[in-house]
C-alpha positions as CSV (number, residue, x, y, z in Angstrom):
1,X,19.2,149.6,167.3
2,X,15.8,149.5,165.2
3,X,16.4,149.5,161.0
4,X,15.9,153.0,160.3
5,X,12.1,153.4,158.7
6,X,11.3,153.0,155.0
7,X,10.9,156.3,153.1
8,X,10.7,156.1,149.5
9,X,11.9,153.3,147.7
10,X,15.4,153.6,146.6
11,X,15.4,151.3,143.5
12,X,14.2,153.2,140.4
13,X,15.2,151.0,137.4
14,X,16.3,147.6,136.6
15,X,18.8,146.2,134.3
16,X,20.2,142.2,133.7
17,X,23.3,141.2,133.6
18,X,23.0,137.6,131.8
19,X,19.3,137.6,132.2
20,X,17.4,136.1,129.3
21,X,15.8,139.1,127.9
22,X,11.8,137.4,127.8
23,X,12.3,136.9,131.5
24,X,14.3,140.6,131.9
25,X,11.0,142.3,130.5
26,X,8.3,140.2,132.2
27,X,10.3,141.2,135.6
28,X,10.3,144.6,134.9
29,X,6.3,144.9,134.1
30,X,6.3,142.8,137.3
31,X,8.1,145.1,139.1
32,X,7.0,147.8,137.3
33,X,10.5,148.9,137.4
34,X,11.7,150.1,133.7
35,X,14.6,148.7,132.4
36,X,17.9,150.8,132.6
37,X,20.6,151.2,130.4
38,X,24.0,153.2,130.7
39,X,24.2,156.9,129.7
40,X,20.0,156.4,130.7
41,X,20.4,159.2,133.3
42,X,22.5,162.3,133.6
43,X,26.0,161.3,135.3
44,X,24.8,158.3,136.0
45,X,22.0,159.0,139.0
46,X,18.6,158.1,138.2
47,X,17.7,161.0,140.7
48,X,19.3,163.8,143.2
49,X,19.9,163.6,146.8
50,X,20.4,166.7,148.3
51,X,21.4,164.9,152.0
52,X,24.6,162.5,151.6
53,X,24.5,160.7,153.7
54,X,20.9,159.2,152.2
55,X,21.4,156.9,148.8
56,X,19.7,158.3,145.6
57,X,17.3,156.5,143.8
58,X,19.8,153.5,142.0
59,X,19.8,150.8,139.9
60,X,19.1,147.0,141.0
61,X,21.2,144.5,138.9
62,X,19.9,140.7,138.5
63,X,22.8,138.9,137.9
64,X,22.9,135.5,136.0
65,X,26.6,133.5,136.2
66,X,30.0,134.3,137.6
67,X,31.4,136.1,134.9
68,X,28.8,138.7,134.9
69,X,28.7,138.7,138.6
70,X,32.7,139.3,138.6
71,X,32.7,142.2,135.9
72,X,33.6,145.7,137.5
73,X,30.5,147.4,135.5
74,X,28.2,145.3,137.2
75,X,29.3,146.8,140.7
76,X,29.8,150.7,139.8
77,X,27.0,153.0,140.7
78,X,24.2,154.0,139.8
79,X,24.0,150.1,140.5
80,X,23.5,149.7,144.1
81,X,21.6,145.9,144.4
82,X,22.6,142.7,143.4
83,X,20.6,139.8,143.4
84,X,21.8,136.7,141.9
85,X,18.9,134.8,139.8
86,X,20.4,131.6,140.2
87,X,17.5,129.3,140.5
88,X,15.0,131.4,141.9
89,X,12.0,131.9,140.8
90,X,10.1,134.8,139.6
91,X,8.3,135.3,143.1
92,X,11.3,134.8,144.8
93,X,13.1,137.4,143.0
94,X,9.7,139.7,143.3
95,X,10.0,139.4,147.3
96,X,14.1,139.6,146.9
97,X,13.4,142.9,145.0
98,X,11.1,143.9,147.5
99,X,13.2,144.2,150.5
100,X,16.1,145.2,148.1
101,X,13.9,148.6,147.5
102,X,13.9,149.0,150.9
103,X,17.9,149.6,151.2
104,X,20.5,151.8,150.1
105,X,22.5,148.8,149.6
106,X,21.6,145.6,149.0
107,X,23.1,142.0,147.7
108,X,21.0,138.7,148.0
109,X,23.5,135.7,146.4
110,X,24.4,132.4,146.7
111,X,27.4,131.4,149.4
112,X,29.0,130.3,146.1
113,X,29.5,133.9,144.5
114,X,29.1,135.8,147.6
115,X,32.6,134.2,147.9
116,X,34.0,134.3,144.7
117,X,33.6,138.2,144.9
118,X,34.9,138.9,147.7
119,X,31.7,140.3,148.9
120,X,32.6,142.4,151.7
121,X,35.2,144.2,149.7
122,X,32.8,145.1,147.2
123,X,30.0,146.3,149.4
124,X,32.6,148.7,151.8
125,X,33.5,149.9,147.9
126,X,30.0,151.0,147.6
127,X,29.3,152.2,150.9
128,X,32.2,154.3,150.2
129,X,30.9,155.4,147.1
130,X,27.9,156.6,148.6
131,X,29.8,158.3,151.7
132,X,33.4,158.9,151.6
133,X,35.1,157.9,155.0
134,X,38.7,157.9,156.2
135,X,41.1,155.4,155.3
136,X,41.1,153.8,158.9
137,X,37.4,154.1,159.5
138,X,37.0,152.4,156.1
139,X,39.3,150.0,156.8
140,X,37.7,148.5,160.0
141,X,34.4,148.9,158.6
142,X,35.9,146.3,155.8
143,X,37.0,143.7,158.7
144,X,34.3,143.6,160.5
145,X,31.9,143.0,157.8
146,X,34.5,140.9,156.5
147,X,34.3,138.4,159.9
148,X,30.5,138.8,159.4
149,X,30.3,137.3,155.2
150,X,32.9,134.5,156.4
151,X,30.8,133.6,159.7
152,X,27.6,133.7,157.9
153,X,28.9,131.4,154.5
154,X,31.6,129.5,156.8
155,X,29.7,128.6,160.0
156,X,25.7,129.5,158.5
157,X,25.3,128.6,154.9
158,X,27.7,125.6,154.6
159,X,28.0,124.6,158.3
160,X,31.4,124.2,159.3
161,X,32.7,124.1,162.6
162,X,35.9,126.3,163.4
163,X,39.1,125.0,163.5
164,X,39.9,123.5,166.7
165,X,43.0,124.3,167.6
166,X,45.9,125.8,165.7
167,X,47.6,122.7,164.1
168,X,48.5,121.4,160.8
169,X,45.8,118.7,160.9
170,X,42.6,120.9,162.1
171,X,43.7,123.4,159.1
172,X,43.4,120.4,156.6
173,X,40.7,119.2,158.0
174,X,39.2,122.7,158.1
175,X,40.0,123.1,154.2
176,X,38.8,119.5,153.3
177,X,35.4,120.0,154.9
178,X,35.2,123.9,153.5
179,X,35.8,122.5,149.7
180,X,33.7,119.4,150.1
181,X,30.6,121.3,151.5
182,X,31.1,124.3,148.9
183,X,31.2,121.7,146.0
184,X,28.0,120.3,147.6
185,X,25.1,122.4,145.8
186,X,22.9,121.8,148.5
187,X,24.8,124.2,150.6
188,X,26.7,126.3,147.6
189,X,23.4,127.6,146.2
190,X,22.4,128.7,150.0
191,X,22.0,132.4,150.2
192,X,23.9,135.4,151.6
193,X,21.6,138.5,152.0
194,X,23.1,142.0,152.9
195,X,21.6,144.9,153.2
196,X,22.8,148.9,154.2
197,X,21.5,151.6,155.3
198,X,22.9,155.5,155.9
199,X,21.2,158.3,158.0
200,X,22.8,161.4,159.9
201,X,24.4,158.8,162.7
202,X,25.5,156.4,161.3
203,X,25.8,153.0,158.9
204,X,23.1,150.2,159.6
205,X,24.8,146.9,157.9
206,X,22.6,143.5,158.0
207,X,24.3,139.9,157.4
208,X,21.7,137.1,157.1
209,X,22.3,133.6,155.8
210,X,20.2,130.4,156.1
211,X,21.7,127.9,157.9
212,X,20.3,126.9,160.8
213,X,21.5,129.2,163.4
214,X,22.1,128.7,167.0
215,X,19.9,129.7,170.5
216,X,22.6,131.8,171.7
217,X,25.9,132.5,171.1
218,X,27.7,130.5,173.5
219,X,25.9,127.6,172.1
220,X,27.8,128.3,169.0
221,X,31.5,126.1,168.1
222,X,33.3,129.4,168.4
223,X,36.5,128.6,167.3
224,X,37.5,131.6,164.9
225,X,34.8,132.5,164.6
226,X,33.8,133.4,167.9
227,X,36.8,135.7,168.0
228,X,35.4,137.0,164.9
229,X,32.6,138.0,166.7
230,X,34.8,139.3,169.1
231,X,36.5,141.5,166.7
232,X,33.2,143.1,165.0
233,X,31.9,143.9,168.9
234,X,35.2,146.2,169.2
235,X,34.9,147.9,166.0
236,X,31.0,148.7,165.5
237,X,29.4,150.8,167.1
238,X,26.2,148.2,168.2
239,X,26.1,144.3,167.8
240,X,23.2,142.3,167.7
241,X,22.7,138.6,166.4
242,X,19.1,138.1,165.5
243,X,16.9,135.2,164.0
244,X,18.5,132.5,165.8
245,X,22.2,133.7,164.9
246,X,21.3,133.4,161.3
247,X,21.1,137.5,161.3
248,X,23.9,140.2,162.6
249,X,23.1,143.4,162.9
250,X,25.7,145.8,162.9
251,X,25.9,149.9,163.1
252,X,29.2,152.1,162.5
253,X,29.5,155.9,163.6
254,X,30.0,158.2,160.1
């Protein structure tokens, strides 16, 4: 299951949502990506596809805060990237950029707002938006990329272990160690990359975080999330965990 090669690049215009403007224009030149505006292209499309099941050239948002992050307009198309600014800087967002060209979809935030978001929800939304599918198909697509945000900003970023057991006391303890590690910045402010592509046969979805992975999976303290795992191996059509476990690589049937 090899990432389907790059063609063109699909990002065609930048805009900021919450971005100084002085830093919004010297990453434009940079990226010698002009800036973009609503009602700046014809319904909305920077350019034609005449296959749809391949993206059209889109929109890549840098996003700056939770409010703007949260905002419906930030999430509609022609916008199709996301990459939280955060505290990176300008080379990180460059190589960020870089990869997010590279996609049909793409989203590079912190555990944080991935989160806060609901960041599964909103990247089936746009999937969708790109290539209507049933209600059921769409549904399990949601779930299993659901099981994969929550493994990667549970079990990567902030490094819990799964609940052992079903008891009162392993859920609080499970919720006490969730809240203290997400008000730790150290791990909050880890990232959450994802990044889609479509072709004629199929939905390539990658998951990455940066935690510190595992050699293989049954090295891993499963817990729920190894049913999660589970769960996403039933519904896609391929599974692979790559990097260590820090990567899963997922591809649906259209």
């Amino acid at each position: 299951m090899d990432r389907p090669p790059m063609e063109q690049p699909r990002v065609a215009a930048l805009c900021g949502l919450g971005v100084p403007a002085e830093r919004l224009e010297r990453l434009s030149a940079a990226l010698r990506l002009p800036l973009w505006r609503p009602g700046d292209y014809p319904d909305d499309s920077p350019s034609d596809s005449a296959d749809p099941t391949r993206a059209a050239a889109t929109v890549l948002a840098l996003l700056d805060g939770l409010d703007t992050a949260e905002a419906a307009e930030s999430w509609a198309r022609p916008i199709a990237a996301w990459i939280e600014v955060g505290t990176l800087s300008d080379e990180a967002l460059a190589a960020a950029a870089g990869r997010a060209r590279r996609a049909d979809l793409f989203a590079f935030l912190t555990t944080a707002t991935a989160n806060h978001v609901h960041l599964a929800a909103r990247i089936v939304r746009a999937i969708t938006d790109l290539h209507p599918l049933p209600d059921t198909q769409r549904d399990d697509m949601e779930l299993a990329l659901h099981e994969a945000v929550s493994n990667a900003l549970v079990h990567g970023n902030l490094q819990v272990e799964g609940m052992k057991g079903l008891s009162v006391a392993a859920l609080e303890r499970f919720s006490q160690d969730l809240a203290a590690r997400m008000a730790d910045p150290l791990f909050a402010n880890r990232r959450i990359e994802v990044a889609v592509w479509l072709d004629a046969d199929g939905i390539l979805v990658e998951v990455a975080d940066e935690g510190t992975g595992y050699a293989r999976p049954e090295h891993m303290e499963f817990g729920a999330s190894g049913r999660g795992l589970d769960m996403i191996a039933a519904i896609a059509e391929e599974l692979q965990l790559l990097d260590g476990g820090r990567r899963i690589r997922m591809r649906f049937p259209l």
